[in-house]
C-alpha positions as a Markdown table, in Angstrom:
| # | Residue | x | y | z |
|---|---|---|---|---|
| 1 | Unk | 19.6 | -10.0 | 9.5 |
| 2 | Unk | 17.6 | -13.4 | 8.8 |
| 3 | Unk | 20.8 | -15.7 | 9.4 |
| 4 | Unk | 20.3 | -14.0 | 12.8 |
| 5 | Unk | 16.8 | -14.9 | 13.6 |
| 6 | Unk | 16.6 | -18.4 | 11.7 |
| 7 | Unk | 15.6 | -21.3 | 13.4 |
| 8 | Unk | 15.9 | -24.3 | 14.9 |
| 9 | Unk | 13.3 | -22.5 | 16.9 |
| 10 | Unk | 12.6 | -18.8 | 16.5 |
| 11 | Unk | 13.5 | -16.8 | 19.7 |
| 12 | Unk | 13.6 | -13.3 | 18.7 |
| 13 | Unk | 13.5 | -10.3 | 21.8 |
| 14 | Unk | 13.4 | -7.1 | 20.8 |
| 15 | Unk | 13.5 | -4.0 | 22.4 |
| 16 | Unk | 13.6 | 0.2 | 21.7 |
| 17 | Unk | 14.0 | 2.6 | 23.5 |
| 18 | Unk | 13.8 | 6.2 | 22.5 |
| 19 | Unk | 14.0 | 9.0 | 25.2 |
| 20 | Unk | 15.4 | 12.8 | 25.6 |
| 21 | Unk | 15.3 | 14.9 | 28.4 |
| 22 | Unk | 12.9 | 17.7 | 28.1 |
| 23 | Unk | 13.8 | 21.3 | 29.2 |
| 24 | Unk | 11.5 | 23.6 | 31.6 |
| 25 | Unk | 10.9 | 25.7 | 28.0 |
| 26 | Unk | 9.8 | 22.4 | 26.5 |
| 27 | Unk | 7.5 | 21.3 | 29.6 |
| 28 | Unk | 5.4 | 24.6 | 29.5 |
| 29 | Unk | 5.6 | 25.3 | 25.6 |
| 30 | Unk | 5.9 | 22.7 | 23.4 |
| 31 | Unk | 2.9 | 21.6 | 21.2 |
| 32 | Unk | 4.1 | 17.5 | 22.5 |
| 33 | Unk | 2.9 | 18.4 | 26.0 |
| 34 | Unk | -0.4 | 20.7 | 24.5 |
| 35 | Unk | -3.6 | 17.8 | 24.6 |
| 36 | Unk | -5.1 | 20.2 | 22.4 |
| 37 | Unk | -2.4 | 19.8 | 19.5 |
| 38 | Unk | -0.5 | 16.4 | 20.4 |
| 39 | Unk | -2.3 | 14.2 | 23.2 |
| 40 | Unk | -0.7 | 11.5 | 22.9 |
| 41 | Unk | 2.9 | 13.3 | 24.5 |
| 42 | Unk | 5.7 | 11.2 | 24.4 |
| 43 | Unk | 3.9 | 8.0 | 23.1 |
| 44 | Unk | 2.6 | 9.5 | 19.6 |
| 45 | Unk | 5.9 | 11.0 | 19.4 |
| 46 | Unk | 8.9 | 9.6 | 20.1 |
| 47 | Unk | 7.3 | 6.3 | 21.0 |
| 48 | Unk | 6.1 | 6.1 | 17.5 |
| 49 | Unk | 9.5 | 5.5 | 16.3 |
| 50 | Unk | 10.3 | 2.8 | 19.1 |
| 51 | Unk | 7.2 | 0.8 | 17.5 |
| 52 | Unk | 7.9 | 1.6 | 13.9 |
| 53 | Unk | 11.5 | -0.5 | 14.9 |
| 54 | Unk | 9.8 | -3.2 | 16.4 |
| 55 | Unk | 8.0 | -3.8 | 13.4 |
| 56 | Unk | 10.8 | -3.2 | 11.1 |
| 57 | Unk | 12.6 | -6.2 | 12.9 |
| 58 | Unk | 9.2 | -7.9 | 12.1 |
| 59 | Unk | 8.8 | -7.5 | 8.7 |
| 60 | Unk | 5.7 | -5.9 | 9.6 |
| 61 | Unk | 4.4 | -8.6 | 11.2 |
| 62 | Unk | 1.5 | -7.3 | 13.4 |
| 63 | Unk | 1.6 | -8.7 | 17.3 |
| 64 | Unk | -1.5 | -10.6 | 19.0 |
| 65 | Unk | -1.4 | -8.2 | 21.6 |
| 66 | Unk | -0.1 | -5.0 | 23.4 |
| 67 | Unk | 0.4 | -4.9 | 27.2 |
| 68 | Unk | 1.6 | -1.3 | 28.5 |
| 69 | Unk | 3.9 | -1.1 | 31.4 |
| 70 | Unk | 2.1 | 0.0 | 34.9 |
| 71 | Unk | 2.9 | 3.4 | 36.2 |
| 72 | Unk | 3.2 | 5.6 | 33.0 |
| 73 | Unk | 4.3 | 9.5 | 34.1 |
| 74 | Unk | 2.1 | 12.1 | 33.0 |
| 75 | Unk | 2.6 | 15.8 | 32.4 |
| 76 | Unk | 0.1 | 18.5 | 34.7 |
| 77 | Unk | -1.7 | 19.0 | 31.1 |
| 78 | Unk | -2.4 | 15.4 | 31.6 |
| 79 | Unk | -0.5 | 13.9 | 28.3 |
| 80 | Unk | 2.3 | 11.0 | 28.7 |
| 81 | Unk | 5.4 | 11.8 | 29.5 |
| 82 | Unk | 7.3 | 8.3 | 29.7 |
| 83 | Unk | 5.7 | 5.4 | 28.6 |
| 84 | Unk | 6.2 | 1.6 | 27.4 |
| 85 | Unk | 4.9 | -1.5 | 27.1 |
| 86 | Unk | 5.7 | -5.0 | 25.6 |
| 87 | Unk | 4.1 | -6.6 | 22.3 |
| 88 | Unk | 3.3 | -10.6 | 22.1 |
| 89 | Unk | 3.5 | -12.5 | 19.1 |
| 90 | Unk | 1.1 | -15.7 | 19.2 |
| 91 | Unk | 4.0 | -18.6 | 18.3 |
| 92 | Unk | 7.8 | -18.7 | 18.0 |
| 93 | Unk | 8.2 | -17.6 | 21.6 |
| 94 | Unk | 8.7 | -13.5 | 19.7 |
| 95 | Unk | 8.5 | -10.9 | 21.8 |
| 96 | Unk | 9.5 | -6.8 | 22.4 |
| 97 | Unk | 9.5 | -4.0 | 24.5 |
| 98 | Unk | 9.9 | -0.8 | 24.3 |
| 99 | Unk | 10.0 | 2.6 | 26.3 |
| 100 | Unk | 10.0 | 6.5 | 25.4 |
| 101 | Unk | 10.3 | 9.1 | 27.3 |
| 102 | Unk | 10.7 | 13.0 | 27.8 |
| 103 | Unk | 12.6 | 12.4 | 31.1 |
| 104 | Unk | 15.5 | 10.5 | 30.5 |
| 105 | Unk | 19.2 | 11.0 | 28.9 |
| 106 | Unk | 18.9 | 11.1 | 25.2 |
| 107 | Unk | 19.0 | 7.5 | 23.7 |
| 108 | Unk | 18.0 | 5.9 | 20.3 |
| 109 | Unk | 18.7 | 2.6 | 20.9 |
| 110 | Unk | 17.0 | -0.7 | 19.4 |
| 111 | Unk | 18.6 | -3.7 | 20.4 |
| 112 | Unk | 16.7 | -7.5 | 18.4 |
| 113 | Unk | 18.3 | -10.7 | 19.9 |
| 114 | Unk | 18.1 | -13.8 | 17.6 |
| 115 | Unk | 18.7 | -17.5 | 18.0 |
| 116 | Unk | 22.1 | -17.4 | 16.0 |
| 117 | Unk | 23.1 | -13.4 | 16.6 |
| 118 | Unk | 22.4 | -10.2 | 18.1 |
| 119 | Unk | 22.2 | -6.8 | 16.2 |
| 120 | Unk | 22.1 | -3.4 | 17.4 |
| 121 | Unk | 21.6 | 0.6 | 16.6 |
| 122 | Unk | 22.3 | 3.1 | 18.8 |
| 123 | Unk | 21.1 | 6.2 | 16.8 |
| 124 | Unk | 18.3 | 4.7 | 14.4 |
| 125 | Unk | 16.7 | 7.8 | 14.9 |
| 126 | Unk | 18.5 | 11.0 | 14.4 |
| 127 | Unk | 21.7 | 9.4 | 13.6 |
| 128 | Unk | 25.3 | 11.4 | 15.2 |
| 129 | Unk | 27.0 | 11.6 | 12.1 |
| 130 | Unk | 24.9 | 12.3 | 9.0 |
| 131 | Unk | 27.2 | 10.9 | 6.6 |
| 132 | Unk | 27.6 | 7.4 | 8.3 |
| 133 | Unk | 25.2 | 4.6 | 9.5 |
| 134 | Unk | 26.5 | 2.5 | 11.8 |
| 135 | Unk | 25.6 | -0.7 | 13.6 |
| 136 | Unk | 26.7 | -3.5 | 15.3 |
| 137 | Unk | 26.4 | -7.4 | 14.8 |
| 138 | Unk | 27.6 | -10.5 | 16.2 |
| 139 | Unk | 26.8 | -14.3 | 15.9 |
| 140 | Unk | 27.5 | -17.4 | 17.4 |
| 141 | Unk | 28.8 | -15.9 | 20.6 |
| 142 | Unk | 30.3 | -18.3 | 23.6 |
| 143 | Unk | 31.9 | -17.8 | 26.8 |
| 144 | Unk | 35.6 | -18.3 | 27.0 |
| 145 | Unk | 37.0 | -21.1 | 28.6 |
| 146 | Unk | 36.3 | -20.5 | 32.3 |
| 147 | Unk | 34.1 | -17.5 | 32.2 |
| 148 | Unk | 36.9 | -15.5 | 31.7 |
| 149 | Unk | 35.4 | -13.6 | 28.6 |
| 150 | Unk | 33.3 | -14.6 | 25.9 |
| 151 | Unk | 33.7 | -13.7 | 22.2 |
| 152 | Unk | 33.6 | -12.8 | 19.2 |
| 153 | Unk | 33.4 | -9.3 | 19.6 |
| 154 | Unk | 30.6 | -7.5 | 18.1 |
| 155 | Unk | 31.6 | -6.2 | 14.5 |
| 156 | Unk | 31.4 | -2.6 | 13.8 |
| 157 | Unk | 29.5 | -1.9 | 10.0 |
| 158 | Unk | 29.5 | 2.0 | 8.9 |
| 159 | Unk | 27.3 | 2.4 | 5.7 |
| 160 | Unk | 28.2 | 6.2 | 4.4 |
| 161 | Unk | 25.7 | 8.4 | 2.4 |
| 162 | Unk | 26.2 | 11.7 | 0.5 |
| 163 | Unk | 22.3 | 12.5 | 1.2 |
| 164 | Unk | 21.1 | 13.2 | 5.4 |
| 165 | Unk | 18.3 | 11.5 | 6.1 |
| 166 | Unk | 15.9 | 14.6 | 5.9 |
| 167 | Unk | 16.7 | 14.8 | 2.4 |
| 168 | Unk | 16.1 | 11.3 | 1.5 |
| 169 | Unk | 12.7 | 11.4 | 3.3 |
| 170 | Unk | 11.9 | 14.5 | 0.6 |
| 171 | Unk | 13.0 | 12.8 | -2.3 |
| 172 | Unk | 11.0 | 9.4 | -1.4 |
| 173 | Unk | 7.9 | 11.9 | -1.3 |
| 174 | Unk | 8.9 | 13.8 | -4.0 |
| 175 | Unk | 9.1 | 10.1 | -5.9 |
| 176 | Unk | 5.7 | 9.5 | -4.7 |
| 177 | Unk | 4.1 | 12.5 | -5.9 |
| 178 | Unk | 5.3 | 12.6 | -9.1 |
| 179 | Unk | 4.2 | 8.3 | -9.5 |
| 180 | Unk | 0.4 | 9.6 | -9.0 |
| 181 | Unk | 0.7 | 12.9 | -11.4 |
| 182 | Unk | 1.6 | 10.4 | -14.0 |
| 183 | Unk | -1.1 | 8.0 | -13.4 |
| 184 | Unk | 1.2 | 5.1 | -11.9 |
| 185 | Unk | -0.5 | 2.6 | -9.5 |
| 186 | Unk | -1.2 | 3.7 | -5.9 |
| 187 | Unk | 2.1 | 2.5 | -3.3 |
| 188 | Unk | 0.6 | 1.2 | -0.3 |
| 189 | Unk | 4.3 | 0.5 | 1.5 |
| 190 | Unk | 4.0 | 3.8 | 3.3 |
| 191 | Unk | 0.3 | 3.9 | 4.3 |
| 192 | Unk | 0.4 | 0.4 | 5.1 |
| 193 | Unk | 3.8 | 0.7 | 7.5 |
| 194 | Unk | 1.4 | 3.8 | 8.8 |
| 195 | Unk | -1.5 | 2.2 | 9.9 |
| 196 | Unk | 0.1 | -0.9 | 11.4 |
| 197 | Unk | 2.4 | 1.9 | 13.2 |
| 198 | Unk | -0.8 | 3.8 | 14.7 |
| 199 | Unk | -2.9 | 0.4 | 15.7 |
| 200 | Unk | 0.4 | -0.6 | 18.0 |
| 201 | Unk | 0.4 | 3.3 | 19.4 |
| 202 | Unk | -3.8 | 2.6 | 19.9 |
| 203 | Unk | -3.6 | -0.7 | 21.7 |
| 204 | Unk | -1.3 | 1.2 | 24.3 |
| 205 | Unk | -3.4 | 3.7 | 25.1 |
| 206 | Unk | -6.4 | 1.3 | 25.3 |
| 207 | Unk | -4.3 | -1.1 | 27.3 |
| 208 | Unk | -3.4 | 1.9 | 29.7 |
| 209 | Unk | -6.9 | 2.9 | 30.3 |
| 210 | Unk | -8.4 | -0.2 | 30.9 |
| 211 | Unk | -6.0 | -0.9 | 34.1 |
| 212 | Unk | -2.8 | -2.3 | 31.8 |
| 213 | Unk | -4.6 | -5.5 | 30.6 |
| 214 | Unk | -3.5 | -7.0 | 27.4 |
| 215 | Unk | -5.3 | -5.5 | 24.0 |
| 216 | Unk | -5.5 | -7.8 | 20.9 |
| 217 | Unk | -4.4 | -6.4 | 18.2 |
| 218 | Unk | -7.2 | -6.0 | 15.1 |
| 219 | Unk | -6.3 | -5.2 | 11.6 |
């Protein structure tokens, strides 16, 4: 992916969207739409995952600051419902979005446009077919003579896997449990990835109840 985003000047865009559309069972039930057990709704849910992308694409790299989109929808109970907002990097002209939602047509998309190429997932969350990963690249794209097309076509890369993702999840976790029974050093990977994860999701909120202003970003 770096051949994508190298420079002559850096211009990466991102953006991630994850969204479902909730049932009436899932609007009166669910513990995503209870403030009591997950007030944050849509955002501390599926938005988490649109943010955890962002920063993937980042390296980890933390933005200046978080700006949420006007006119979030909110369910009676009062949590979000659909969300987003757009993250602002202070040089290199780097910049995302993203939006989640409970109201819209399932889609797992995250999309990062680079000075050289653009890649793409469309299922980077619960992936349709457990056994392959799939994405899609492309570089140095032009118009055809004319307008009359532009090419190359994106490429088409499937990565297969014996393990689902569930069970990979168990056995990093099971790896990490059994490093501290035996006295290895402490990883900080995960809680790290975590906390810059849950500052992103904070700013949002802040940003949203202070009118939609732009929140710096403090780590």
């Amino acid at each position: 992916m770096y051949y994508f985003f190298k420079k002559k000047k850096n211009s990466w865009k991102v953006h991630s969207a994850v969204t479902y559309l909730a049932d009436d069972d899932f609007l009166k039930n669910d513990i995503r739409v209870n403030p009591n057990l997950d007030s944050l709704g849509a955002l501390g849910d599926i938005g988490w995952y649109c943010i955890h992308a962002i920063l993937w694409v980042h390296d980890y790299e933390l933005p200046n600051t978080v700006t949420a989109f006007g006119n979030p929808e909110y369910h009676d109970s009062g949590v979000i419902l659909s969300c987003g907002a757009s993250l602002n990097w202070k040089t290199d002209g780097k910049v995302a979005t993203f939006c989640c939602s409970f109201l819209s047509n399932l889609c797992m998309d995250v999309i990062a446009l680079g000075t050289k190429g653009n890649f793409c997932v469309h299922d980077f969350v619960i992936p349709f077919n457990e056994k392959v990963g799939s994405f899609y690249s492309v570089d140095n794209s032009k118009w055809a003579e004319r307008a009359v097309g532009c090419g190359p076509e994106p490429g088409v890369f499937k990565i297969e896997t014996d393990m689902p993702r569930e069970r990979l999840m168990i056995q990093e976790f099971g790896r990490l449990v059994a490093g501290i029974r035996s006295g290895e050093p402490k990883e900080n990977k995960w809680p790290i990835i975590s906390r810059k994860t849950q500052l992103i999701i904070d700013a949002v909120v802040a940003s949203i109840k202070n009118g939609f202003v732009p929140v710096k970003v403090v780590y």
